[in-house]
Steps between C-alpha positions, in 0.01 A plus 500: 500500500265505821506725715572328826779334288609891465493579842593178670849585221513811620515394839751255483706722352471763765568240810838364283592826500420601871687127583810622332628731714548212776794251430268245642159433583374257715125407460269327665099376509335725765156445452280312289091552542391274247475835230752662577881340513755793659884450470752751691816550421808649727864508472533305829302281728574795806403768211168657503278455171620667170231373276180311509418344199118425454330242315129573451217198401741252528499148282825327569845524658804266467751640758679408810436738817825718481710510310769776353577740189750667317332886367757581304295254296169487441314337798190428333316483145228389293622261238494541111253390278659150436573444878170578598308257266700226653509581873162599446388142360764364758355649820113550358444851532196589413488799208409812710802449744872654457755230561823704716856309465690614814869415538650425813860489465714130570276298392443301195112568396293853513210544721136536332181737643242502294187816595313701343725850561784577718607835723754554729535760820879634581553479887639713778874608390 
């Protein structure tokens, strides 16, 4: 196993975890810089920032500008082996990229970011 595939696990992992004490999240896209893609999340709209969730060297992202999740769920992951081949093929990632399946809750298909690494910053409390 890589390890950015190591790390970018291991960071996943820590922001489910963080997003799980909330009963919801509500995320957004904040910035994009043509590198970098930056999504914050908050329990409200009048809330101030609980996470930022950052998306370094980025490749691709299927996603719609807000949207909301449930954290006592996962809120995002990187696929499985068999997954991955096929949205991989599907959306024509190129090899040294990590494909990120983030799931918005009420709606009927996932969300897809594909970069090279992610990180994430908790906000003011």
């Amino acid at each position: 196993m890589n390890n950015y595939l190591i790390s970018n696990k291991s960071v996943v992992a820590d922001i489910n975890k963080y997003a799980s004490k909330y009963m919801r999240l509500n995320f957004s896209i904040y910035e994009y810089n043509g590198k970098e893609l930056i999504l914050v999340g908050s329990e409200d709209e009048t809330s101030c920032i609980q996470i930022e969730i950052i998306f370094e060297d980025l490749f691709f992202i299927s996603a719609f500008f807000s949207w909301h999740t449930n954290p006592r769920e996962d809120i995002i992951v990187i696929p499985e082996d068999n997954e991955i081949i096929k949205l991989n093929k599907q959306f024509e990632i190129e090899a040294e990229y990590q494909l990120f399946r983030l799931i918005p809750e009420g709606h009927d298909n996932m969300f897809y970011v594909a970069a090279k690494s992610i990180d994430y910053e908790i906000g003011n409390q």
